[in-house]
Biopython code that builds the backbone (N, CA, C, O; Angstrom):
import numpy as np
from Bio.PDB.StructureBuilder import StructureBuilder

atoms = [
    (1, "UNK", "N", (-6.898, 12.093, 20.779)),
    (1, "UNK", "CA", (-6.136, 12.247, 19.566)),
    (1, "UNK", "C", (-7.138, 12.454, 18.414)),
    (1, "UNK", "O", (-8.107, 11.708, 18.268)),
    (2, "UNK", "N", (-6.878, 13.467, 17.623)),
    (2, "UNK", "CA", (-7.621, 13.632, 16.446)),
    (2, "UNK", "C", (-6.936, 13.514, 15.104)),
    (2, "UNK", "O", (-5.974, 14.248, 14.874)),
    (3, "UNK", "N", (-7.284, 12.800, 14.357)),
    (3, "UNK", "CA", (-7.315, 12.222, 12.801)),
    (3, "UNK", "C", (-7.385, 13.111, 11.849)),
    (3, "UNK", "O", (-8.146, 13.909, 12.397)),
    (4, "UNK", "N", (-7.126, 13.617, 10.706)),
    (4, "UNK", "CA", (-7.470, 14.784, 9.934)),
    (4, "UNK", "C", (-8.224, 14.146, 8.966)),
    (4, "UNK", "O", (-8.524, 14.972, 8.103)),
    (5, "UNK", "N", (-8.654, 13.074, 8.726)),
    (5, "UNK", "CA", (-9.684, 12.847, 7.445)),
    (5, "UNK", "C", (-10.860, 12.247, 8.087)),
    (5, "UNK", "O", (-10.859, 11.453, 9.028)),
    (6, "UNK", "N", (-11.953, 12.776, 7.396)),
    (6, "UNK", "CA", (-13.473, 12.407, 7.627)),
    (6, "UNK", "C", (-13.794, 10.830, 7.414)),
    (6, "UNK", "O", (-13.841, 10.254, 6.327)),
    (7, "UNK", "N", (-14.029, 10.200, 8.840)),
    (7, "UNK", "CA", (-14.424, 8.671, 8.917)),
    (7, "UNK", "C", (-15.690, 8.034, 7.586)),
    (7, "UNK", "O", (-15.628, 7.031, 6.876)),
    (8, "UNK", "N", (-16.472, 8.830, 7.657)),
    (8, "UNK", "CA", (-17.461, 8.911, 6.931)),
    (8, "UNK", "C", (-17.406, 8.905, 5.600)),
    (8, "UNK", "O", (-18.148, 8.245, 4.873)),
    (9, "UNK", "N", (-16.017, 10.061, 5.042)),
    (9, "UNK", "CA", (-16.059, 9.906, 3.581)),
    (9, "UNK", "C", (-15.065, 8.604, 3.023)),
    (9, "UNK", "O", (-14.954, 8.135, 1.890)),
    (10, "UNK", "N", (-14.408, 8.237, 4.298)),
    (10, "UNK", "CA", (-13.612, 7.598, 3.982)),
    (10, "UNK", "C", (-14.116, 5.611, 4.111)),
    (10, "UNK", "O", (-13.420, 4.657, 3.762)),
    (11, "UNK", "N", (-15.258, 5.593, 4.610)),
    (11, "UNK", "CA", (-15.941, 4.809, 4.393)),
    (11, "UNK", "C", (-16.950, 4.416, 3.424)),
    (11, "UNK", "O", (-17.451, 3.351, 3.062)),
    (12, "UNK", "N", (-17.062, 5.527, 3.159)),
    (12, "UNK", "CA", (-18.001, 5.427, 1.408)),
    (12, "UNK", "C", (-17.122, 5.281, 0.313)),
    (12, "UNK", "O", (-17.638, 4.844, -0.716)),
    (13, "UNK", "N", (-15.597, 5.614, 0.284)),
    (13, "UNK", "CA", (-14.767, 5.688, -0.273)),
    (13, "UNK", "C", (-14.735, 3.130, -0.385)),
    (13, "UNK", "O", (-14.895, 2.276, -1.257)),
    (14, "UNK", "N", (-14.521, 3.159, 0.660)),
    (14, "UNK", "CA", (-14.310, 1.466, 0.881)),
    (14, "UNK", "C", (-15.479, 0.891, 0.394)),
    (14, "UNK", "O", (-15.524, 0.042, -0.496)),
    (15, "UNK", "N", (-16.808, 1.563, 1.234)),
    (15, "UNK", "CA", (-18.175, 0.642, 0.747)),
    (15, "UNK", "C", (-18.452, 1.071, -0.959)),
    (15, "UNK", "O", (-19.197, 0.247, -1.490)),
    (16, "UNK", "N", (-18.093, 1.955, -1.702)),
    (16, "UNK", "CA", (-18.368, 1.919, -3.267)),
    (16, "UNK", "C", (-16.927, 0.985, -3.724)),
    (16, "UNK", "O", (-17.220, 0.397, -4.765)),
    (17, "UNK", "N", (-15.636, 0.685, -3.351)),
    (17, "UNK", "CA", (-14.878, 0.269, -3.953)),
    (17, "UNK", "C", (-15.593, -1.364, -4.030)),
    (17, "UNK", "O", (-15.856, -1.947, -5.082)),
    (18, "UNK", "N", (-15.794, -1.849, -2.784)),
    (18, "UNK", "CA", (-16.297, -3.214, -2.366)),
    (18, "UNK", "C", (-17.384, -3.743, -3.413)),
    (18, "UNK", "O", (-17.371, -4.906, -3.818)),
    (19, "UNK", "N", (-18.478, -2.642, -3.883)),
    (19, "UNK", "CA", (-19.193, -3.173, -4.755)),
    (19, "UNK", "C", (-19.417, -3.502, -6.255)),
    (19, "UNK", "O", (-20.160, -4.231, -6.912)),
    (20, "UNK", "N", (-18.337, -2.542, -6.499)),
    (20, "UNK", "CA", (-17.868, -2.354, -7.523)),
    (20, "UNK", "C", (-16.849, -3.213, -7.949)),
    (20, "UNK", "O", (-17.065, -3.592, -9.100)),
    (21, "UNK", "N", (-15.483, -3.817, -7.305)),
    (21, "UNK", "CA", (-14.739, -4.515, -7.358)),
    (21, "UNK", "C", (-14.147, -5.197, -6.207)),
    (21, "UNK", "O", (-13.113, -4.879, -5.620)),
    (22, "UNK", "N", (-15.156, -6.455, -5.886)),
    (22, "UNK", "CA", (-15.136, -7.283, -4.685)),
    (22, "UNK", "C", (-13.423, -7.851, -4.737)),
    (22, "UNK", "O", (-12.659, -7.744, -3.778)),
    (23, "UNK", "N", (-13.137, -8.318, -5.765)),
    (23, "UNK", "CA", (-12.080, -8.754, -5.784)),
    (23, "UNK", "C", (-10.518, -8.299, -6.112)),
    (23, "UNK", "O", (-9.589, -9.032, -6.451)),
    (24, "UNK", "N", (-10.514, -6.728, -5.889)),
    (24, "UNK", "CA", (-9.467, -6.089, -5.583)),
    (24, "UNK", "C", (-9.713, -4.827, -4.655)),
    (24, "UNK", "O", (-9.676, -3.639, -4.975)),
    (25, "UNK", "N", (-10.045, -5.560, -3.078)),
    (25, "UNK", "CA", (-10.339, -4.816, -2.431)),
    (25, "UNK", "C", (-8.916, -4.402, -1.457)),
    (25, "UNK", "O", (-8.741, -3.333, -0.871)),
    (26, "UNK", "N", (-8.011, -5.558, -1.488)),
    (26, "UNK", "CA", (-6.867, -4.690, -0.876)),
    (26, "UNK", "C", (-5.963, -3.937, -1.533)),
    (26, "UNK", "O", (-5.256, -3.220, -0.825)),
    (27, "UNK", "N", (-5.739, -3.900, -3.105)),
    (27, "UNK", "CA", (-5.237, -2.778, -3.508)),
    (27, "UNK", "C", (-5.857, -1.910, -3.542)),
    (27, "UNK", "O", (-5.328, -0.808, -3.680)),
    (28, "UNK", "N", (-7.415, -2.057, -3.416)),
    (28, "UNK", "CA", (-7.825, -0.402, -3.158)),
    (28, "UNK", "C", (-7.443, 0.296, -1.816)),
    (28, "UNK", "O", (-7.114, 1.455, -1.564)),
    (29, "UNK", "N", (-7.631, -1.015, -0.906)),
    (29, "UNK", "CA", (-6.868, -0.345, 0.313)),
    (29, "UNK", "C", (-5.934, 0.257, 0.343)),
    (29, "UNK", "O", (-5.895, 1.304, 0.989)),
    (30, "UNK", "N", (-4.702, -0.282, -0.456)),
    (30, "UNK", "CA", (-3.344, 0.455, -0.361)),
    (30, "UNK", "C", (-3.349, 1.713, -1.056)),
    (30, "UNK", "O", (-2.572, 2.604, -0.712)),
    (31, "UNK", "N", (-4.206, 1.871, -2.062)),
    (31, "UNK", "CA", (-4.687, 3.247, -2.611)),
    (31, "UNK", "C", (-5.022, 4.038, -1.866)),
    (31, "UNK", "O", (-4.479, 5.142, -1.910)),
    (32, "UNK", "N", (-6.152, 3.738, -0.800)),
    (32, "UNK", "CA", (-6.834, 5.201, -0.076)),
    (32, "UNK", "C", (-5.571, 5.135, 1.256)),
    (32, "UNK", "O", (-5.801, 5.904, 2.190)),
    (33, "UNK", "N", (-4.862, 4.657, 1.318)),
    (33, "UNK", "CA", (-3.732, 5.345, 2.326)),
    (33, "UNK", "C", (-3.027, 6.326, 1.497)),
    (33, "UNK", "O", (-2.329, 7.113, 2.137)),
    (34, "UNK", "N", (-3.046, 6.480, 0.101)),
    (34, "UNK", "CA", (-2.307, 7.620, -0.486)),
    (34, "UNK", "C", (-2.917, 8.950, -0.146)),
    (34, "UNK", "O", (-2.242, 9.971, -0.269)),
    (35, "UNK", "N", (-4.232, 8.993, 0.301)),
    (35, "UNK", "CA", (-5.511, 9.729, 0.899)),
    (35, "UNK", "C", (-5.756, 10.056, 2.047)),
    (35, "UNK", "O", (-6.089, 11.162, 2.472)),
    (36, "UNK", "N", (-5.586, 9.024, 2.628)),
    (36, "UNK", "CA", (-6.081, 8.801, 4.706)),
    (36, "UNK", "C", (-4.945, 8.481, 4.895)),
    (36, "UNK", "O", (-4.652, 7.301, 4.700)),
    (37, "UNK", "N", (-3.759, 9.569, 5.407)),
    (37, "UNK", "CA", (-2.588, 9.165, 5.987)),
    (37, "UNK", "C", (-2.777, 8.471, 7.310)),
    (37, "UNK", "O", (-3.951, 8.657, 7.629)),
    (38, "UNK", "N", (-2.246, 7.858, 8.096)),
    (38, "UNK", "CA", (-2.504, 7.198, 9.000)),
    (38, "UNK", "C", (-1.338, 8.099, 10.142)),
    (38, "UNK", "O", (-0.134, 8.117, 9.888)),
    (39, "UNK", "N", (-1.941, 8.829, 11.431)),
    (39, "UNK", "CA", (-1.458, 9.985, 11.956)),
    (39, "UNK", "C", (0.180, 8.864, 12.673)),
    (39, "UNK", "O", (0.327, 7.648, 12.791)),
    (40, "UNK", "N", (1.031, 9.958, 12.963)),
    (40, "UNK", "CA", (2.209, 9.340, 13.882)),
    (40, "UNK", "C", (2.095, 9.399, 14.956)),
    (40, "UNK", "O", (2.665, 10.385, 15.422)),
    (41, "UNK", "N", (1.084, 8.150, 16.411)),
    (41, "UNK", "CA", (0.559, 9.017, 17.183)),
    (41, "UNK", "C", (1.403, 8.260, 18.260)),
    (41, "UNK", "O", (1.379, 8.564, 19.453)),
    (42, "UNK", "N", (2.344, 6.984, 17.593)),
    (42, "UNK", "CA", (3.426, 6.584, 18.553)),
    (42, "UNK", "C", (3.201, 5.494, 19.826)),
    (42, "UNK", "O", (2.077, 5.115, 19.495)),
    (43, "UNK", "N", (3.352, 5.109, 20.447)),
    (43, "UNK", "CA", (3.069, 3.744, 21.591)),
    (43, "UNK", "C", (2.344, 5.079, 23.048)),
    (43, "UNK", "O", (2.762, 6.108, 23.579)),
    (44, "UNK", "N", (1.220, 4.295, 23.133)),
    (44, "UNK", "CA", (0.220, 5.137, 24.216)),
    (44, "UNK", "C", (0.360, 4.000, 25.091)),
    (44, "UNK", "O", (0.610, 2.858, 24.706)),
    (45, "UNK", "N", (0.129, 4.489, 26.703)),
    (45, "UNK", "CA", (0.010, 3.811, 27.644)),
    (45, "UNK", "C", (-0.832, 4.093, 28.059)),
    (45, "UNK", "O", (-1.356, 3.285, 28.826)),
    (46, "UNK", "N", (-1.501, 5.407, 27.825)),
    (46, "UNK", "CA", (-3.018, 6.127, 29.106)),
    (46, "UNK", "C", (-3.711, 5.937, 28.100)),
    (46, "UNK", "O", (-3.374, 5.905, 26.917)),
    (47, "UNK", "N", (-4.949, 5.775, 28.696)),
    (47, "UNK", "CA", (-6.532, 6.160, 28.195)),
    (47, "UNK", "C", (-6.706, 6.945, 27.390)),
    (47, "UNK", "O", (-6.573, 8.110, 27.765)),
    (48, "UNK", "N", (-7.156, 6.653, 25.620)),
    (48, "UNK", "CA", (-7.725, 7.866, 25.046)),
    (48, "UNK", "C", (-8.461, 7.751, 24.146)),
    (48, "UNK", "O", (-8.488, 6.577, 23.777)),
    (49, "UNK", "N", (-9.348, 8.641, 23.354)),
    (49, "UNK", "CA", (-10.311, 8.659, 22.233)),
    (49, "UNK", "C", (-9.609, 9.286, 21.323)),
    (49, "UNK", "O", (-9.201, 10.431, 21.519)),
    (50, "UNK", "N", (-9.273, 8.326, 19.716)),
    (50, "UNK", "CA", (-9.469, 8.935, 18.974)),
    (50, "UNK", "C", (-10.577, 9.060, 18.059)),
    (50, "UNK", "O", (-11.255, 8.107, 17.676)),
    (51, "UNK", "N", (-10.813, 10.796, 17.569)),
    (51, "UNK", "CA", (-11.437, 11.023, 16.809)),
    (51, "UNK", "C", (-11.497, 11.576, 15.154)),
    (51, "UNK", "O", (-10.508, 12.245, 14.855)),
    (52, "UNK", "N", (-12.258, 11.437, 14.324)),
    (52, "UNK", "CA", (-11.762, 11.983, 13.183)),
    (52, "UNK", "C", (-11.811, 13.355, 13.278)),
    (52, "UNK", "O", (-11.734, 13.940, 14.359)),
    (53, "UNK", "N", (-11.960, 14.018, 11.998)),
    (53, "UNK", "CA", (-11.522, 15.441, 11.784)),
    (53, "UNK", "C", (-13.253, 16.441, 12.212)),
    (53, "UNK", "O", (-13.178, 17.650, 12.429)),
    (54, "UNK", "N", (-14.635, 15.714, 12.266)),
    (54, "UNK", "CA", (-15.596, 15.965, 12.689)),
    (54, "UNK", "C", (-16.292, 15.917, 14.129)),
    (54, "UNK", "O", (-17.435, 16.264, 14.430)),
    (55, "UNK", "N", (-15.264, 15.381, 14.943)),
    (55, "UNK", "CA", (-15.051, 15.004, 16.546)),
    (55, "UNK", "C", (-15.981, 13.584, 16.438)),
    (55, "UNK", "O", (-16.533, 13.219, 17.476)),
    (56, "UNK", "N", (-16.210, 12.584, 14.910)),
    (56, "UNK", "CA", (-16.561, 11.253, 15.628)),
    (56, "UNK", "C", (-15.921, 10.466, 15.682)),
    (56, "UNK", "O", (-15.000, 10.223, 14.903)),
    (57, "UNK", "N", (-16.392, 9.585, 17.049)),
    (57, "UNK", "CA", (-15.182, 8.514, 17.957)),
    (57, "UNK", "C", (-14.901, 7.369, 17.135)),
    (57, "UNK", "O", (-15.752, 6.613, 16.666)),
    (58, "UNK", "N", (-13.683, 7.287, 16.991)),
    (58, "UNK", "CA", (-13.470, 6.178, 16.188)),
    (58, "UNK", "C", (-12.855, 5.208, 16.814)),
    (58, "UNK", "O", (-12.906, 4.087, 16.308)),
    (59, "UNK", "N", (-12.351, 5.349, 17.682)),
    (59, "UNK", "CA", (-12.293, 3.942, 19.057)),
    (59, "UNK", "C", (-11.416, 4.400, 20.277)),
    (59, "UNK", "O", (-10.347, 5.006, 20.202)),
    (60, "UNK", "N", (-12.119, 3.965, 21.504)),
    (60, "UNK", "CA", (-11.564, 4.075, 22.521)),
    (60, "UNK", "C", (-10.566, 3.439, 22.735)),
    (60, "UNK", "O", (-10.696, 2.218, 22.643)),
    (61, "UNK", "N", (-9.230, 3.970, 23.088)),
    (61, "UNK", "CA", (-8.106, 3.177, 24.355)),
    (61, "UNK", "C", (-8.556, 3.104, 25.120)),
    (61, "UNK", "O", (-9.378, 3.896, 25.581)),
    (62, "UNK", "N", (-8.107, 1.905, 25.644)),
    (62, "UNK", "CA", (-8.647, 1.164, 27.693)),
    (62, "UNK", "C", (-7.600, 0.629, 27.858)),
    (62, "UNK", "O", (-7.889, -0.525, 28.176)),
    (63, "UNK", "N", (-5.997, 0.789, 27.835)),
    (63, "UNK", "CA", (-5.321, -0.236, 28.000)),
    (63, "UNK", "C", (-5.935, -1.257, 29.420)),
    (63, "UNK", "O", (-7.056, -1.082, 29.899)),
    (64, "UNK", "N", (-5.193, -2.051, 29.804)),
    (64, "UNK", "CA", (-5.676, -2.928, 30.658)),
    (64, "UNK", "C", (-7.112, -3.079, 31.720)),
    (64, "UNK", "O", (-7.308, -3.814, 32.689)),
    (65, "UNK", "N", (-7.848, -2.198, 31.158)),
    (65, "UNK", "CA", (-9.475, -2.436, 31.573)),
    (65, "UNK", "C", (-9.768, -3.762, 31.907)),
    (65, "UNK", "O", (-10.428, -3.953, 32.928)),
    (66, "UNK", "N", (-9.489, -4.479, 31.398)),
    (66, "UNK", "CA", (-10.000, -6.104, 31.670)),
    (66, "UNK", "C", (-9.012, -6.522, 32.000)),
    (66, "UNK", "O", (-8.181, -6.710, 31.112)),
    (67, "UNK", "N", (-8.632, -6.871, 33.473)),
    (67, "UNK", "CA", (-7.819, -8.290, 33.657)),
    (67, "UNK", "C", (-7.563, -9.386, 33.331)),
    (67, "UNK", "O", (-8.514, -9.770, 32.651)),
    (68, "UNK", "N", (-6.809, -10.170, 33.408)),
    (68, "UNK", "CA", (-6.172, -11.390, 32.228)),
    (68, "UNK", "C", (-7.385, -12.302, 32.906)),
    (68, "UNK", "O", (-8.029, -13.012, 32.135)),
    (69, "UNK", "N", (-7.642, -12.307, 33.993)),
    (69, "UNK", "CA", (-8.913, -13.674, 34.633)),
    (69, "UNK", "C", (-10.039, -13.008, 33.571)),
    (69, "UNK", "O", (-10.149, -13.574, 32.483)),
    (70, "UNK", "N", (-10.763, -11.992, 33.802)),
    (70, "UNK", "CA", (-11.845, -11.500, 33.250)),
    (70, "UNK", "C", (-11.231, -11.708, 31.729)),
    (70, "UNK", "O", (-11.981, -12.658, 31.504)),
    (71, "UNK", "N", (-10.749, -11.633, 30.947)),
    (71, "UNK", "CA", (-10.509, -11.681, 29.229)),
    (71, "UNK", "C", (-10.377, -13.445, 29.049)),
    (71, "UNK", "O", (-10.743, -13.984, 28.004)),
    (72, "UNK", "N", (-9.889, -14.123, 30.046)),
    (72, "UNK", "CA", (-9.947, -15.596, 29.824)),
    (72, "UNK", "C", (-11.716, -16.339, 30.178)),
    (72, "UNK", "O", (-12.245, -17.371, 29.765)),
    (73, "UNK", "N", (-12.224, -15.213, 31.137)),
    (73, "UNK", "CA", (-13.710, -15.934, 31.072)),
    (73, "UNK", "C", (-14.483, -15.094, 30.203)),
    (73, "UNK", "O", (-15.454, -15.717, 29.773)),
    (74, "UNK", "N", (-14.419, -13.910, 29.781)),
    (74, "UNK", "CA", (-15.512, -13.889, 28.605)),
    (74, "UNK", "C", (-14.702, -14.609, 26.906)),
    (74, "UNK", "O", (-15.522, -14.818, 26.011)),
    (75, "UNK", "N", (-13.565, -14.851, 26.662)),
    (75, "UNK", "CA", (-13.183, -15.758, 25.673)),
    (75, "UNK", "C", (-13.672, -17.509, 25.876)),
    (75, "UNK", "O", (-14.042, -18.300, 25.008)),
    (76, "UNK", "N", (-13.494, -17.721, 27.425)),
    (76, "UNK", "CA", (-14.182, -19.351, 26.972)),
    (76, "UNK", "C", (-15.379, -19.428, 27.653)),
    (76, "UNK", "O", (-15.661, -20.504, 28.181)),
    (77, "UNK", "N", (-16.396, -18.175, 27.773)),
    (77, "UNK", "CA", (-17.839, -18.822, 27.523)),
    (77, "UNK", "C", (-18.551, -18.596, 26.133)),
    (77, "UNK", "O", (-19.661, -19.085, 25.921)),
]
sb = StructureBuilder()
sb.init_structure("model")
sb.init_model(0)
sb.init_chain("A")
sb.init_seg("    ")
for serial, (resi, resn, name, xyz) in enumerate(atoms, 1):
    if name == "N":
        sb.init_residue(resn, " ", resi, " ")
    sb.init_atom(name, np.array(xyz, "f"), 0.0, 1.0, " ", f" {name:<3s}", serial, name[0])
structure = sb.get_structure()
């Protein structure tokens, strides 16, 4: 799945708001969604990468990759 806005600008967009005004950082959030629509990509069950609008990965799907035993022993060591 691909994203139409650049991860990159849209992170410099957050890291200058943050320094500038630490303490209204979630209305800036609700601001840059007027910007970075967030795509309609709906309930996934298979495996997938989305990427932004430059093909970089901005996080893998794995649904059930880890079994419930394996997610209970790397949480309690």
């Amino acid at each position: 799945m691909r994203v139409s806005f650049d991860v990159e600008h849209y992170s410099e967009h957050i890291r200058n708001f943050q320094l500038k005004h630490h303490d209204q950082v979630s209305k800036e959030l609700e601001n840059l969604s007027k910007f970075y629509m967030p795509e309609n990509g709906g309930a996934h069950k298979e495996p997938m990468v989305v990427v932004d609008c430059h093909g970089w990965i901005l996080l893998w799907y794995l649904p059930e990759v880890l079994s419930t035993a394996r997610l209970v022993r790397v949480h309690s060591s």
